[in-house]
C-alpha positions in Angstrom: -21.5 -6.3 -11.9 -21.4 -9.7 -13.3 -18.5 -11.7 -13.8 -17.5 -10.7 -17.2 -17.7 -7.0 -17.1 -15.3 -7.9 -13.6 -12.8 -9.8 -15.5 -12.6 -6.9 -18.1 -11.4 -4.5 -15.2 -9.5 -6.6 -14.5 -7.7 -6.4 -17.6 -6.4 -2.8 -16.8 -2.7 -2.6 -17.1 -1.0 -1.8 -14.0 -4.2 -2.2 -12.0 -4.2 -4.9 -8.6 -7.7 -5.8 -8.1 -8.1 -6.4 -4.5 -10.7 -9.5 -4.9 -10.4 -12.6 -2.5 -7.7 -13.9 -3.8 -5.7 -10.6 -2.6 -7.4 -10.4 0.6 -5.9 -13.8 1.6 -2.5 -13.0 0.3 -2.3 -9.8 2.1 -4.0 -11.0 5.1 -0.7 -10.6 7.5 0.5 -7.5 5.6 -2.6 -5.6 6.1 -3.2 -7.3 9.9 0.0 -5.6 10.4 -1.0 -2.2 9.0 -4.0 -2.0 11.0 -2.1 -2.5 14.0 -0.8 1.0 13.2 -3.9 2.3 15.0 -2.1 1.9 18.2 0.9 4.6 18.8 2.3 1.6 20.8 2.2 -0.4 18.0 3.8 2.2 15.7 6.6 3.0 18.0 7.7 -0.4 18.3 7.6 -0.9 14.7 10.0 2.1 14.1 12.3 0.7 16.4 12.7 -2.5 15.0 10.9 -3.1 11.4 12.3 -6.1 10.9 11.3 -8.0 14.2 7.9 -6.4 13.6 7.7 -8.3 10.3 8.1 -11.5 11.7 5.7 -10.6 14.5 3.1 -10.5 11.6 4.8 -13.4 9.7 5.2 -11.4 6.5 6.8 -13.2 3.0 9.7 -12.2 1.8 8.0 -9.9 -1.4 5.5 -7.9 1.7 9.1 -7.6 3.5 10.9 -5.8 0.9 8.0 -3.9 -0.1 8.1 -2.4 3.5 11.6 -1.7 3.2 11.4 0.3 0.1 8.4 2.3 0.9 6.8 1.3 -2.2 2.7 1.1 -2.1 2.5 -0.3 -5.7 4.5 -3.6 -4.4 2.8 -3.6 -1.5 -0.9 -3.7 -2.9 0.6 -6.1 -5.4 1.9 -7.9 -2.4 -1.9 -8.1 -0.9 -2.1 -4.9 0.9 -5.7 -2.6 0.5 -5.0 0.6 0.5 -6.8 2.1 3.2 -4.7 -0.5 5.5 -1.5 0.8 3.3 -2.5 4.6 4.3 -1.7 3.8 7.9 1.8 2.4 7.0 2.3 5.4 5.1 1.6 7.6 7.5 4.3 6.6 9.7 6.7 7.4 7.3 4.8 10.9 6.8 4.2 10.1 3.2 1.0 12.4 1.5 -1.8 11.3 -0.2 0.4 13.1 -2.7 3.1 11.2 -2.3 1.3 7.9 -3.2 -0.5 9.3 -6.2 3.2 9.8 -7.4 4.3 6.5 -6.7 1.1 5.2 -8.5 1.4 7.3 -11.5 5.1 6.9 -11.6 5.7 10.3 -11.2 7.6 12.8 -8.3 5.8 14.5 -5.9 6.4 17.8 -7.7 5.3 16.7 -10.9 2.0 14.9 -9.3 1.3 18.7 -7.2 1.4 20.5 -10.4 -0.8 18.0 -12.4 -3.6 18.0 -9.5 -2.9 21.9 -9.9 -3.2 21.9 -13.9 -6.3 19.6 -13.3 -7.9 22.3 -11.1 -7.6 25.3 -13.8 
């Protein structure tokens, strides 16, 4: 791809492109996701998010994107999604669940439109 077919995706509205730029701004956030690997780890998140943020020495926008759940602000923030799929998993959210969030849609409504999609 050269570089300006690249900067024509990315154009797309509502689209992060995780490029190097990202991957230094996320660098703690997703540090701290992959840490998630480790049940330890996991546990002693759940037990005090907050302190475990510091631990990784996340900003203030990573911090509040944790506390809300919210994968959008938290690949905005620098996360890559496959480090994001461990933090959702500790909160037991579904692939589902983040296609919602991403098409700005329920759960429900994202179920039936992968079900419509498959008729």
């Amino acid at each position: 791809m050269d570089l300006a077919e690249f900067d024509h995706h990315a154009g797309i509205p509502g689209t992060t492109i995780f490029d190097g730029r990202q991957a230094m701004k996320g660098y703690a956030l997703n540090k701290m996701c992959y840490s998630f690997n480790s049940k330890e780890n996991r546990d002693e998140y759940l037990r005090d998010p907050e302190v475990y943020f510091d631990k990784f020495r996340l900003n203030e926008q990573q911090k509040q994107a944790c506390r809300d759940k919210n994968v959008l602000a938290l690949i905005e923030a620098g996360g890559n999604i496959y480090y994001l799929a461990k933090f959702a998993g500790i909160y037991r959210m579904s692939v589902q669940d983040v296609g919602a969030q991403q098409t700005g849609m329920t759960t429900e409504e994202f179920k039936q439109k992968l079900l419509d999609a498959g008729r």
